[in-house]
Backbone as JSON, one array per atom type, in Angstrom:
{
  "sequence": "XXXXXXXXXXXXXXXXXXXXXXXXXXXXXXXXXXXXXXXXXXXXXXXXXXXXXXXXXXXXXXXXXXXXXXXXXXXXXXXXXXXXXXXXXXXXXXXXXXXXXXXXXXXXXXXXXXXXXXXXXXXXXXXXXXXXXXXXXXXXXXXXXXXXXXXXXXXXXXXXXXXXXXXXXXXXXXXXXXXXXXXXXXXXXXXXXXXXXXXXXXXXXXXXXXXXXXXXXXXXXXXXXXXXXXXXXXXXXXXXXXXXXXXXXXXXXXXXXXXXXXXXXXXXXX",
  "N": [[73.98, -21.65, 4.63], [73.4, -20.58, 1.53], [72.68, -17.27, 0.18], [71.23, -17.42, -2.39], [69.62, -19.8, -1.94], [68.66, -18.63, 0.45], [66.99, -17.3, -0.72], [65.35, -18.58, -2.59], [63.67, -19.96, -0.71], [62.34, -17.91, 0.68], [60.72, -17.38, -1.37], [58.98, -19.24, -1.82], [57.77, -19.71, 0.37], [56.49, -17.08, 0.43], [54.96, -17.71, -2.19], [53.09, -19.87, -0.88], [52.08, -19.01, 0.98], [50.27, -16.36, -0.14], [48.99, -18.24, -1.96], [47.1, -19.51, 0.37], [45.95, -17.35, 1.3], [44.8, -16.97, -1.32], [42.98, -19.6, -1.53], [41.27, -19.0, 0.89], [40.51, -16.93, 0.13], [38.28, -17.28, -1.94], [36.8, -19.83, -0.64], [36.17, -18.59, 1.69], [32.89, -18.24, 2.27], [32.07, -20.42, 2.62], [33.81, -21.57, 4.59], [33.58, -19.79, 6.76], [31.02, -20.38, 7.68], [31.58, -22.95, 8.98], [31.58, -22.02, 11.65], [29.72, -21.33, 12.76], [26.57, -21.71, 13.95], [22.96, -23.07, 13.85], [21.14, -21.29, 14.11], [22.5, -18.65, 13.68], [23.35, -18.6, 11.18], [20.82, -18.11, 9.8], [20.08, -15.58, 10.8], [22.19, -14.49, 10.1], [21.9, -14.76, 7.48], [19.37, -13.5, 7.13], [20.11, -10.59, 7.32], [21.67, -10.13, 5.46], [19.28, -10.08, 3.22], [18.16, -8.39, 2.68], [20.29, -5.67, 2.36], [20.97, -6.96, -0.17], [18.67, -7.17, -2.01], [18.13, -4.24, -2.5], [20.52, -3.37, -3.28], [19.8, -4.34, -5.71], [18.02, -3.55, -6.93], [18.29, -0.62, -6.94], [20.43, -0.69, -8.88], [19.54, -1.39, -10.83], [17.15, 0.1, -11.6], [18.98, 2.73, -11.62], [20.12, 1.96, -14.03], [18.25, 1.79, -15.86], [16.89, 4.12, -15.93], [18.53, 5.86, -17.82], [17.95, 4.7, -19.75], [15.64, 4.88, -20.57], [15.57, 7.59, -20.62], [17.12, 8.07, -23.17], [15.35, 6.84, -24.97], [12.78, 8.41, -24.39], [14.13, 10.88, -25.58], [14.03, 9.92, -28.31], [11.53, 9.35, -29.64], [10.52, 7.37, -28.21], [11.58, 5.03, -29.23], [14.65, 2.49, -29.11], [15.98, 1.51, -30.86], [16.32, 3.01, -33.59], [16.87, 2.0, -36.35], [16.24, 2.46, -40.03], [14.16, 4.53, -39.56], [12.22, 7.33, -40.08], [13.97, 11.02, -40.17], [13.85, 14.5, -39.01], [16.01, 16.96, -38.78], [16.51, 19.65, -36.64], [18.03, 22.67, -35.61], [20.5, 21.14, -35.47], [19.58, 18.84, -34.1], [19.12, 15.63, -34.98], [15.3, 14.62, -34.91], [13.02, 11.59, -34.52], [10.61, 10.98, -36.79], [7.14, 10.52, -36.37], [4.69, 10.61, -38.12], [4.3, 10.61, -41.3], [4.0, 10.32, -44.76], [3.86, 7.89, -46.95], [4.46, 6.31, -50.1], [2.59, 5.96, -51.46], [1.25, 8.31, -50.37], [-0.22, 8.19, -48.46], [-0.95, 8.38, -44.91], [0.91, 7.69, -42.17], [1.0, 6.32, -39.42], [3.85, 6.02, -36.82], [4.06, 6.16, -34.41], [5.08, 5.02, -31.33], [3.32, 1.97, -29.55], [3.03, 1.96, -25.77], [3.33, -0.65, -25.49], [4.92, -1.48, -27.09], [6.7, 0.38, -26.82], [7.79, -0.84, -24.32], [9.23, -3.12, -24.95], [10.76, -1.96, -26.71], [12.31, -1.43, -24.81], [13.32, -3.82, -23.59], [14.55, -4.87, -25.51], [16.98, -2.84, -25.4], [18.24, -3.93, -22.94], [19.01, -6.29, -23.59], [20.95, -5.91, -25.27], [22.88, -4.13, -23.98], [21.88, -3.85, -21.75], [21.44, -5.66, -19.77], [24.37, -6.2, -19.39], [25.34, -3.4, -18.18], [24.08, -3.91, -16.28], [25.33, -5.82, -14.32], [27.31, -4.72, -14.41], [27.44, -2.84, -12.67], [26.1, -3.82, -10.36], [29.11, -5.42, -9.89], [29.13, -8.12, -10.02], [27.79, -9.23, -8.57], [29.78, -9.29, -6.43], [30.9, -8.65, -4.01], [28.8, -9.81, -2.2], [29.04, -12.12, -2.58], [31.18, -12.75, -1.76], [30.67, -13.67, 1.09], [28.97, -15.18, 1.35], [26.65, -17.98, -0.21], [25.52, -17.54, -3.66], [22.76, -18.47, -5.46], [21.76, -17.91, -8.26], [19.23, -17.35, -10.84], [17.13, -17.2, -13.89], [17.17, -14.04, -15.17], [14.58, -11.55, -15.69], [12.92, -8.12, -16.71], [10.43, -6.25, -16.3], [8.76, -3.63, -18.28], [6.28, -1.17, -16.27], [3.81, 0.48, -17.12], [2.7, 3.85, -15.95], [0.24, 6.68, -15.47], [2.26, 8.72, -14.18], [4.66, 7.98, -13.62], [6.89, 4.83, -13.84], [6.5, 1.27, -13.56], [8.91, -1.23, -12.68], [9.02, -4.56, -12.59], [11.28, -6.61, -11.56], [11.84, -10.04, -12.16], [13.72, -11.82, -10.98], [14.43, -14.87, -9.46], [16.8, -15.47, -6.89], [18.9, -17.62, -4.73], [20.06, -17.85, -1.51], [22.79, -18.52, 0.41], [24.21, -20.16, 3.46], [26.44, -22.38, 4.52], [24.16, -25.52, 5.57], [21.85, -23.77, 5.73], [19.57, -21.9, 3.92], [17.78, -19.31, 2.08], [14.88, -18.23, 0.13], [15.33, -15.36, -1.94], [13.14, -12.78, -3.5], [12.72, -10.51, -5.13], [13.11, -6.52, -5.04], [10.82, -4.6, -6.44], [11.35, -1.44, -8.33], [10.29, 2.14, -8.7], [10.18, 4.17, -11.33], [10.52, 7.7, -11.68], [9.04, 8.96, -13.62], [6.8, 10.56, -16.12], [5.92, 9.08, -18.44], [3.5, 7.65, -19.7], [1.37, 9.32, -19.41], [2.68, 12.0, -21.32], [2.95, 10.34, -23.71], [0.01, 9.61, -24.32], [-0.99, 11.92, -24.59], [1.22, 12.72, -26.75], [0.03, 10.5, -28.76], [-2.65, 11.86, -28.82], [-1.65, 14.19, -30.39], [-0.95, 12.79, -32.66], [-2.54, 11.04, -33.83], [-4.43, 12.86, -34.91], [-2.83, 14.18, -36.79], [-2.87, 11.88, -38.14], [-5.28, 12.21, -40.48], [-6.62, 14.09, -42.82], [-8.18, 16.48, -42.41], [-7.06, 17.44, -39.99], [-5.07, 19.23, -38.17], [-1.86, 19.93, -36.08], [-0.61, 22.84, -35.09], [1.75, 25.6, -34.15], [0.28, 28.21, -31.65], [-2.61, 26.73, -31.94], [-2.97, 23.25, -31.24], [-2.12, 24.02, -28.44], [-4.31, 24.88, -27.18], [-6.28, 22.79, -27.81], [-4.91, 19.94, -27.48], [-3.74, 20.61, -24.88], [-6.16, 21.1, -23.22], [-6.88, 18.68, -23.08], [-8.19, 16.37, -21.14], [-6.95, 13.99, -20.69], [-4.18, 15.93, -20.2], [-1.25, 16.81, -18.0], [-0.27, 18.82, -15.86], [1.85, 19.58, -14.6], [4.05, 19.53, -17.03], [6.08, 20.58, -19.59], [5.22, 22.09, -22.76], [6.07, 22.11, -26.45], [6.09, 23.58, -29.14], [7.56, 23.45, -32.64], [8.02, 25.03, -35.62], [9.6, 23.53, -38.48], [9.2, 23.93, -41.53], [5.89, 25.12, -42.83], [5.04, 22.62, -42.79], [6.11, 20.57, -41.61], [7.21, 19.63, -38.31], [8.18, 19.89, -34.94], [7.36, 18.11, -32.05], [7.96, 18.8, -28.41], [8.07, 17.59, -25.39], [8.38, 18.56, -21.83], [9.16, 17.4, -18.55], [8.34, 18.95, -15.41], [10.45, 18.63, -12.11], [8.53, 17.73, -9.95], [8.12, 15.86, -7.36], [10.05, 14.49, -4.88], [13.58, 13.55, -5.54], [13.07, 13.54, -8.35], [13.73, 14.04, -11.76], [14.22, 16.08, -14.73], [12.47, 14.71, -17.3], [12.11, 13.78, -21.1], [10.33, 14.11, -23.69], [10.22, 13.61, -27.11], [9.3, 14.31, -30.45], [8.45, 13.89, -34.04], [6.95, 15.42, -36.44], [6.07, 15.02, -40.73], [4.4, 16.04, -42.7], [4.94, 16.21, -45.72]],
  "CA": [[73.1, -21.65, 3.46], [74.09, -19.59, 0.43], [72.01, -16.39, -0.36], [70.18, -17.98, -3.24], [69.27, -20.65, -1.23], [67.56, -18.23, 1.34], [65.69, -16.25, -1.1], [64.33, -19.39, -2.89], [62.83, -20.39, 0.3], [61.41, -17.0, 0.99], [60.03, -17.29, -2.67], [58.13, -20.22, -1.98], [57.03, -19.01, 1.36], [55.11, -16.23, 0.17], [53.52, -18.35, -2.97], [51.95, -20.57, 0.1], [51.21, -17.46, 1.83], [49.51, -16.21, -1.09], [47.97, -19.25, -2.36], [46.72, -20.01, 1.57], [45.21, -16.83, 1.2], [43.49, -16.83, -2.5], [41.74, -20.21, -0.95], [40.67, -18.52, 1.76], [39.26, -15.41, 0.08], [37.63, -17.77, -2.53], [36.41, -20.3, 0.09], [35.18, -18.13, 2.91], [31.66, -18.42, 2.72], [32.22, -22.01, 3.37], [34.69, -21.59, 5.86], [33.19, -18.69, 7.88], [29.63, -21.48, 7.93], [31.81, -24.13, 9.81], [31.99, -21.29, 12.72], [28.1, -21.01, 12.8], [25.34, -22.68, 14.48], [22.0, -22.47, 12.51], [20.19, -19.71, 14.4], [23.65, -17.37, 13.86], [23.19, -18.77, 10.09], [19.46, -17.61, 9.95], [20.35, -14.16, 11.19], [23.11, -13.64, 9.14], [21.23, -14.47, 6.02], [18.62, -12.2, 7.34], [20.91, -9.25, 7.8], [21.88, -9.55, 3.81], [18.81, -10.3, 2.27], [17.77, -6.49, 2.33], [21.08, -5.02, 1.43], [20.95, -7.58, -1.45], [17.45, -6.56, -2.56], [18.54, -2.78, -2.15], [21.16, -2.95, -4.54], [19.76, -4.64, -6.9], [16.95, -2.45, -7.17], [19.14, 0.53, -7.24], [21.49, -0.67, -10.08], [17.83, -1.37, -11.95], [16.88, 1.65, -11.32], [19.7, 3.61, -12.5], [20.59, 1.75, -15.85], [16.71, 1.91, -16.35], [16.39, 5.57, -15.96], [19.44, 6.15, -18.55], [17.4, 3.81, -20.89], [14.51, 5.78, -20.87], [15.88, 8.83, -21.28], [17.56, 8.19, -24.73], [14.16, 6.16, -25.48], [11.63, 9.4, -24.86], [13.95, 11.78, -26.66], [13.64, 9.35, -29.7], [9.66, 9.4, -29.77], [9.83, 6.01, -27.67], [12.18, 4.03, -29.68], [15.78, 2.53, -28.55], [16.45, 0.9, -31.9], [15.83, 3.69, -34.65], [17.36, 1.6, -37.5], [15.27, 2.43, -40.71], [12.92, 5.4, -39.28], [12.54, 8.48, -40.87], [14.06, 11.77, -39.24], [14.08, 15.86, -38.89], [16.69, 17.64, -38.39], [16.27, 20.77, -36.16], [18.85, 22.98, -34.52], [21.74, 20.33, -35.73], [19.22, 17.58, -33.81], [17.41, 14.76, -35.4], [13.85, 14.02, -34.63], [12.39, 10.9, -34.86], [9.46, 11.4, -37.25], [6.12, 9.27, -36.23], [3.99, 11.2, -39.08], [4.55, 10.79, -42.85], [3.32, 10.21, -45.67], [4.39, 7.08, -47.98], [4.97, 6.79, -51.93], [1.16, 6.48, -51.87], [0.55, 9.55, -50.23], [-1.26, 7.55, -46.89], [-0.38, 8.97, -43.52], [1.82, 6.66, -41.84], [1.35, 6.81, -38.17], [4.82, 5.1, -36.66], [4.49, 6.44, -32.94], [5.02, 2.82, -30.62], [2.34, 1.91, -28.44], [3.44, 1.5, -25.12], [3.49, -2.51, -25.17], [6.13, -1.65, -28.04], [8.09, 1.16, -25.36], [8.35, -2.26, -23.38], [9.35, -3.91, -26.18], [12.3, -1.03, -26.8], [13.0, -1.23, -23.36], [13.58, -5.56, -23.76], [15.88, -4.87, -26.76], [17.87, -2.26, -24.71], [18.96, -5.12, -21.91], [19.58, -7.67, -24.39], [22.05, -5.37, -26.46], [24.12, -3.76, -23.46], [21.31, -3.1, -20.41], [21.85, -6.86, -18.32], [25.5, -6.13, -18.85], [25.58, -2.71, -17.06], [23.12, -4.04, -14.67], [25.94, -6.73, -13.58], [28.53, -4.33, -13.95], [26.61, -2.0, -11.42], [26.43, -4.92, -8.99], [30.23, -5.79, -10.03], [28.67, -9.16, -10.48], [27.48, -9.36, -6.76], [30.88, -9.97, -5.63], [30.88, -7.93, -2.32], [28.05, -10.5, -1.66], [29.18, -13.45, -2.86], [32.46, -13.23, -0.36], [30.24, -13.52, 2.9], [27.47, -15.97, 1.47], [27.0, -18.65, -1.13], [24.23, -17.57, -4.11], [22.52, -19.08, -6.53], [21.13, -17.0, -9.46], [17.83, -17.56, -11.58], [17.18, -16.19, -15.24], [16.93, -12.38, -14.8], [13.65, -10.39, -16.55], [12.94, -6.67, -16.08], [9.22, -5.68, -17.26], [8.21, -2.3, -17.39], [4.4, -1.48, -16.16], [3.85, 2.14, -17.58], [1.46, 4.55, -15.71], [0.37, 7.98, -16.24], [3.17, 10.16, -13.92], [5.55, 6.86, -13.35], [7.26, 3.23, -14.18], [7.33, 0.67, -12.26], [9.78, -2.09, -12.94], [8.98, -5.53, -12.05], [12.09, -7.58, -11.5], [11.39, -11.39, -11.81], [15.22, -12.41, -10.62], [15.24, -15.45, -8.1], [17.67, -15.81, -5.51], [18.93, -18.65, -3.19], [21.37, -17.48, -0.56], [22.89, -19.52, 1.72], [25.35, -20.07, 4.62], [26.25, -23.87, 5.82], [22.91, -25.98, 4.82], [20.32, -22.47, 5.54], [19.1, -21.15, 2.91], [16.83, -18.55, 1.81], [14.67, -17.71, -1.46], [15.01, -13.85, -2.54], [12.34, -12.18, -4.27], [13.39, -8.96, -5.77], [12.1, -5.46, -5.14], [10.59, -3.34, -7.58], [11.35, 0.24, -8.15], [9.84, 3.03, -9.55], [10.93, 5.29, -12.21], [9.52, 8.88, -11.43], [8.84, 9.29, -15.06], [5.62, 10.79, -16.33], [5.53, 8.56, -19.6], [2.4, 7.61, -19.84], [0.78, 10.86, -19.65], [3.47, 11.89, -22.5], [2.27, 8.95, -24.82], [-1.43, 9.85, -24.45], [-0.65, 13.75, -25.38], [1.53, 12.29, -28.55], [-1.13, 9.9, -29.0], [-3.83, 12.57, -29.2], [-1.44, 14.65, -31.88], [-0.31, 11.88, -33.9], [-3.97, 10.28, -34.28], [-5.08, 13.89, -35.62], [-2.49, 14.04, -37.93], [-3.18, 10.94, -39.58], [-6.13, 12.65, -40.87], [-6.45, 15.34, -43.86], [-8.8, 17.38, -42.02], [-6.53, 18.13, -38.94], [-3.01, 19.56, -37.84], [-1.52, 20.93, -35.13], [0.83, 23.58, -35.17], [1.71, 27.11, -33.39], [-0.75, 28.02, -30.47], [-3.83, 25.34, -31.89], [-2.51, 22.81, -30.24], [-2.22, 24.22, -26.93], [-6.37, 24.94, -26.77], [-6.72, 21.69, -28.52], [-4.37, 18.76, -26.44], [-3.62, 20.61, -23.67], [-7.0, 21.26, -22.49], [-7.96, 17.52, -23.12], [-8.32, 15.31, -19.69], [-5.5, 13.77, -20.05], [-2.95, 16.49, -19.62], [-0.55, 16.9, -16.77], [0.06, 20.34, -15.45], [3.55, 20.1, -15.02], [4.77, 18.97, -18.08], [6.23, 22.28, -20.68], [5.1, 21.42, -24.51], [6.75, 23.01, -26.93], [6.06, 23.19, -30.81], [9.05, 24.1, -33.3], [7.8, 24.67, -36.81], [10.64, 23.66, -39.37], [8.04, 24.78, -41.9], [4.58, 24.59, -42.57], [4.81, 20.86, -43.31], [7.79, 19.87, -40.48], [6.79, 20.03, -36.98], [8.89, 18.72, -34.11], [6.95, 18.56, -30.68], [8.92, 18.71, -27.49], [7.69, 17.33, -24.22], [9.36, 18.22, -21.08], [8.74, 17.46, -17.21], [9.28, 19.61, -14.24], [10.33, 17.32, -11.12], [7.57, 18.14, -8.28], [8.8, 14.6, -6.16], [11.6, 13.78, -4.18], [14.08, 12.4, -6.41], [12.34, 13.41, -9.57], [14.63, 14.5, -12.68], [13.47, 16.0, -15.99], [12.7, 13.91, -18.71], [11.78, 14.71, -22.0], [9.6, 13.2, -25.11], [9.96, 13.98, -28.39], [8.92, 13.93, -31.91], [8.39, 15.12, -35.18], [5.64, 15.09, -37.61], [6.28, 15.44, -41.79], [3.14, 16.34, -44.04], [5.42, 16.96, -47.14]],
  "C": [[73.37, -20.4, 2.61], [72.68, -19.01, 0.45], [70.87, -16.73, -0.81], [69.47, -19.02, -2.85], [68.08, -20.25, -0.59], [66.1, -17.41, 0.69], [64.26, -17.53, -2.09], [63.36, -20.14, -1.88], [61.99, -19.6, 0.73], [60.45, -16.56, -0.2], [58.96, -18.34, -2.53], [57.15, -20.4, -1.09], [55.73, -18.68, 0.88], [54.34, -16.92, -1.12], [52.89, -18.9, -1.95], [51.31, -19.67, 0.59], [50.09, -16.89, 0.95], [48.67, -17.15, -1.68], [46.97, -19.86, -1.07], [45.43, -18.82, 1.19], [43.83, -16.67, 0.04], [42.59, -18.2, -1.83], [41.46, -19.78, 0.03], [39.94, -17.56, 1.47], [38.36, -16.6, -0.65], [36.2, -19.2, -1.77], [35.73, -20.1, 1.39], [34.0, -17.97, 3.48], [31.05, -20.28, 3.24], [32.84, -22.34, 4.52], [34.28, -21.05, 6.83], [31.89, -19.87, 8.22], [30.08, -22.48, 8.84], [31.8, -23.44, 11.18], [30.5, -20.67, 13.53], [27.29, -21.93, 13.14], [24.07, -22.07, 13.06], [21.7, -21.68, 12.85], [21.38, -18.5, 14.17], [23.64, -17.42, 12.2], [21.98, -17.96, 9.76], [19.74, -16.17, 10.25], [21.36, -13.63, 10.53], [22.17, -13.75, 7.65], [19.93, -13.66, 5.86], [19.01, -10.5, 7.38], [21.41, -9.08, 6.49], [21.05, -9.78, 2.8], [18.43, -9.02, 2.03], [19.18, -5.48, 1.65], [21.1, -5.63, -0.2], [19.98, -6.84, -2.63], [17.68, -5.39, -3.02], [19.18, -2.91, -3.21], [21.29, -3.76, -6.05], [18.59, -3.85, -7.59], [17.3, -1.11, -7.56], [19.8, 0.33, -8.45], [20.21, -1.01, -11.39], [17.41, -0.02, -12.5], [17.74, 2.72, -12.28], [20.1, 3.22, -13.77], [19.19, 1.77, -16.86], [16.56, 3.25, -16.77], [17.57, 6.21, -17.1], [19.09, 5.84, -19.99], [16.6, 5.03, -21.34], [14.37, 7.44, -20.95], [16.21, 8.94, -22.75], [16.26, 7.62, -25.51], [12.76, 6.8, -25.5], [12.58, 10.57, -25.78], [13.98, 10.92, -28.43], [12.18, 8.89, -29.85], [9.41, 7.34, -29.18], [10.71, 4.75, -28.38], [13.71, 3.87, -29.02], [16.5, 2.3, -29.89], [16.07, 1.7, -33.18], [16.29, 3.2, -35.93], [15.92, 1.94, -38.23], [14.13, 3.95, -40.28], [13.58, 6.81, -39.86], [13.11, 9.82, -39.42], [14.0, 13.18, -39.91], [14.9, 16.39, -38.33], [16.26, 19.21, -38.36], [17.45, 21.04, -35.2], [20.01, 21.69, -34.53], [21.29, 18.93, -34.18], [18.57, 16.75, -34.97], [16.19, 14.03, -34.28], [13.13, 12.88, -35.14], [10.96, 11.25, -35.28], [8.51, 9.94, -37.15], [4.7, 9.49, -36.71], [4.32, 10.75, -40.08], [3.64, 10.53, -43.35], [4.52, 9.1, -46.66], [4.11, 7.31, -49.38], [3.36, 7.11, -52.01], [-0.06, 7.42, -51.61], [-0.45, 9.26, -48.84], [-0.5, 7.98, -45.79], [0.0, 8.17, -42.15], [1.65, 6.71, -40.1], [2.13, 5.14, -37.27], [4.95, 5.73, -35.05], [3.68, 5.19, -32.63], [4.09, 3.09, -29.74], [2.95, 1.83, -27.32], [3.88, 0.01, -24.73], [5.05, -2.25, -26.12], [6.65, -1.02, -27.36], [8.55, 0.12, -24.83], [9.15, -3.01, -24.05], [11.08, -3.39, -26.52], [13.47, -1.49, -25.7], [13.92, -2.71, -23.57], [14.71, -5.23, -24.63], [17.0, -3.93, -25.99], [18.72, -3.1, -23.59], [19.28, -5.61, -22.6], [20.66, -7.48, -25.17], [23.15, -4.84, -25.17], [22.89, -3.41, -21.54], [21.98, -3.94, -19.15], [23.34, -6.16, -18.01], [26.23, -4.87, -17.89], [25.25, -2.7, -16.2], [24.5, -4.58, -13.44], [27.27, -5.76, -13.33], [28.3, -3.43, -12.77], [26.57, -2.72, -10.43], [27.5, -5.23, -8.93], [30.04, -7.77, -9.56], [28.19, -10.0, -8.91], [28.76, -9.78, -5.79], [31.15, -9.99, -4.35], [29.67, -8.9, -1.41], [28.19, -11.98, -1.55], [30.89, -14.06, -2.11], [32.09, -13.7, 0.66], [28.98, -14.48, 2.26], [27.63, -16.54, 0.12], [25.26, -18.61, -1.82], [24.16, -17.98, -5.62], [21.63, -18.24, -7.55], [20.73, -17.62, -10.64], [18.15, -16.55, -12.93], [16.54, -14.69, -14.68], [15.76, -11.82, -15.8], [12.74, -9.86, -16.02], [11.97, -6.44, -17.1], [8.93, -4.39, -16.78], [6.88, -2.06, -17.38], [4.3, 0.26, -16.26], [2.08, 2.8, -16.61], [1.39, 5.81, -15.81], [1.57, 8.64, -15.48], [4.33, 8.47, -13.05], [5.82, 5.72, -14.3], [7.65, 2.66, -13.16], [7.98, -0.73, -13.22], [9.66, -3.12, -12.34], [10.35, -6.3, -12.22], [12.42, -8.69, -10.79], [13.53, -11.76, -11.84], [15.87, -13.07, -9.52], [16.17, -16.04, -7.99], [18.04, -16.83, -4.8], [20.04, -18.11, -2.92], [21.89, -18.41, -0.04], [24.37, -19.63, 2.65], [25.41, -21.6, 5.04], [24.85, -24.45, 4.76], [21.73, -24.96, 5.1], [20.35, -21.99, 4.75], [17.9, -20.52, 2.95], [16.48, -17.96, 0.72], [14.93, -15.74, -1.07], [14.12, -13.56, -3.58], [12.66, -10.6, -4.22], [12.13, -7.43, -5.39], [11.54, -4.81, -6.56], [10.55, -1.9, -7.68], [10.5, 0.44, -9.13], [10.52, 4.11, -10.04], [9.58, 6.52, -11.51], [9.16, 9.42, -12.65], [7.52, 9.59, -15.59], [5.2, 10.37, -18.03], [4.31, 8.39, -20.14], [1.69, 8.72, -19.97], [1.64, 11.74, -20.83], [2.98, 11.45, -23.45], [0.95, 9.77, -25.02], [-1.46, 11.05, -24.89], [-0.33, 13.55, -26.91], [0.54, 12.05, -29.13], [-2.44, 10.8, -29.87], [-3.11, 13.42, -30.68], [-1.51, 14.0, -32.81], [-1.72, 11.24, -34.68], [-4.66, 11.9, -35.26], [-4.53, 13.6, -36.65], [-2.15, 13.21, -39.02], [-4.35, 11.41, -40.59], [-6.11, 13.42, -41.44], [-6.88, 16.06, -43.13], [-8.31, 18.05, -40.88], [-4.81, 17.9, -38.45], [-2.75, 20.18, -36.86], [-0.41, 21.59, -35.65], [0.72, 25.12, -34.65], [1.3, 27.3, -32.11], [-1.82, 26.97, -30.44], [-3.74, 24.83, -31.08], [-2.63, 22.94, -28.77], [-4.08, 25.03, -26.28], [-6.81, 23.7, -26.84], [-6.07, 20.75, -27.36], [-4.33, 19.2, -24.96], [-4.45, 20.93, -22.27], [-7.77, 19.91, -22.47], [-7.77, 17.01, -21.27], [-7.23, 15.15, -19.5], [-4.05, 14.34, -19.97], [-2.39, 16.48, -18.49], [0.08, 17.82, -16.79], [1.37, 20.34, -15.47], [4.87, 19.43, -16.26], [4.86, 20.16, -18.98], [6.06, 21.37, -21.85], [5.72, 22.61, -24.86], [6.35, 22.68, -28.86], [6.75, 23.77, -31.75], [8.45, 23.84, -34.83], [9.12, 24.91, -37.66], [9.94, 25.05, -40.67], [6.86, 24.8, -42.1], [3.95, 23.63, -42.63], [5.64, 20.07, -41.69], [7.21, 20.53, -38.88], [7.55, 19.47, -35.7], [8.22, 19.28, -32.38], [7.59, 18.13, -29.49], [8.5, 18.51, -26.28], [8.66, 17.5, -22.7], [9.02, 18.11, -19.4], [9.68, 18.19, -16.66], [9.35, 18.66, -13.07], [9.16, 18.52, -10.23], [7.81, 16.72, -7.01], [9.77, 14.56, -5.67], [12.28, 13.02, -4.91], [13.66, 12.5, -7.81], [13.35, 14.17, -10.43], [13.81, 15.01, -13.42], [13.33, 14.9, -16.61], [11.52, 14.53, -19.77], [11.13, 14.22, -23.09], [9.6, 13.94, -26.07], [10.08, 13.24, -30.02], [8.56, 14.59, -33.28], [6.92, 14.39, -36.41], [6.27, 15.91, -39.24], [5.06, 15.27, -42.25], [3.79, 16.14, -45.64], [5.33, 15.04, -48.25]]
}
């Protein structure tokens, strides 16, 4: 047998070899199931419904907490198209003060239902897709088990020194004919938003009003002795000038796991 002979045979080899194998990686959660009774089925799909859970909670978690960072230093918004700003120190400040053509005092800081609201528009523009790329589209799971995936939505439930993250995203696993629903965990952000908000809140509601302003020390007799402060949070007040105000919220971690984060905003009189 001539040369070319032998190598076209060892060419055609390894495509079977290789194609034996891609159906086998692609087919193995079917294949590995013919090698299984049910109770060895049942126990294996018990043994990955928690790592499952786990890292989907985690990859929540972290593309969440990335969100909501760029979404308190913009006074709560993700989508600033259209809003007015202050530039300080070669930043801009989302301003949630003004004054319109008719001279009325505009108050544009979001309620929290609208933070949620930010948050929703942040998945829908690029959040799902780093979620999935963070799971790498569950692949490492979907070699060893055969799953079925539900519409995915991630609400956030704001409280004063946290977020928690409900994620409605069911699950069917399965191995062979066992199956099992998944119901998703929910994390928590260590984020002290809420208590943030209600501080703004209290400035921003003054300074809709002619009769009152914060600025300098005031302020810190005035908000930070109300109820709802939280001791470890640093305020900060930066007068551009006696019209321009940009207030700076920042947490210290005191939890396990707790990061800064930071709220801010700006108020215009002019």
């Amino acid at each position: 047998m001539s040369k070319r002979g032998q190598l076209t045979i060892i060419i055609i080899i390894a495509v079977i070899i290789i194609a034996l194998g891609l159906i086998a990686f692609f087919l193995w959660p079917q294949i590995s199931a013919l090698f299984m009774n049910e109770e060895q089925s049942q126990k294996f799909l018990a043994s990955q419904a928690e790592p499952l859970r786990q890292s989907v909670a985690d990859c929540v978690k972290e593309i969440s907490w990335t969100a909501f960072q760029k979404i308190g230093l913009q006074a709560g918004y993700y989508d600033t198209t259209g809003l007015k700003t202050l530039n300080h120190l070669d930043t801009d400040f989302i301003v949630v003060m003004y004054k319109d053509a008719a001279r009325n005092r505009i108050n544009k800081l979001p309620s929290l239902t609208q933070i949620g609201q930010q948050y929703s528009l942040f998945l829908e523009k690029e959040g799902d897709t780093k979620i999935d790329s963070c799971l790498n589209n569950l692949a490492s799971f979907k070699r060893i088990m055969k799953i079925e995936e539900g519409e995915r939505k991630i609400t956030p439930i704001f409280y004063d020194e946290s977020i928690l993250l409900l994620i409605d995203w069911p699950m069917k696993i399965s191995k062979g004919d066992i199956e099992q629903n998944i119901n998703q965990k929910n994390p928590e952000l260590l984020i002290p938003l809420g208590k943030m908000w209600k501080n703004a809140d209290v400035i921003v509601s003054c300074e809709t009003r002619i009769d009152c302003t914060y600025e300098g020390s005031t302020w810190d007799q005035d908000v930070w002795n109300n109820p709802i402060r939280i001791r470890y949070i640093n305020r900060e007040a930066r007068s551009i000038n006696k019209d321009q105000i940009v207030f700076l919220f920042e947490s210290t971690p005191q939890r396990p796991g707790e990061l800064p984060f930071k709220f801010n905003f700006g108020i215009d009189r002019t």
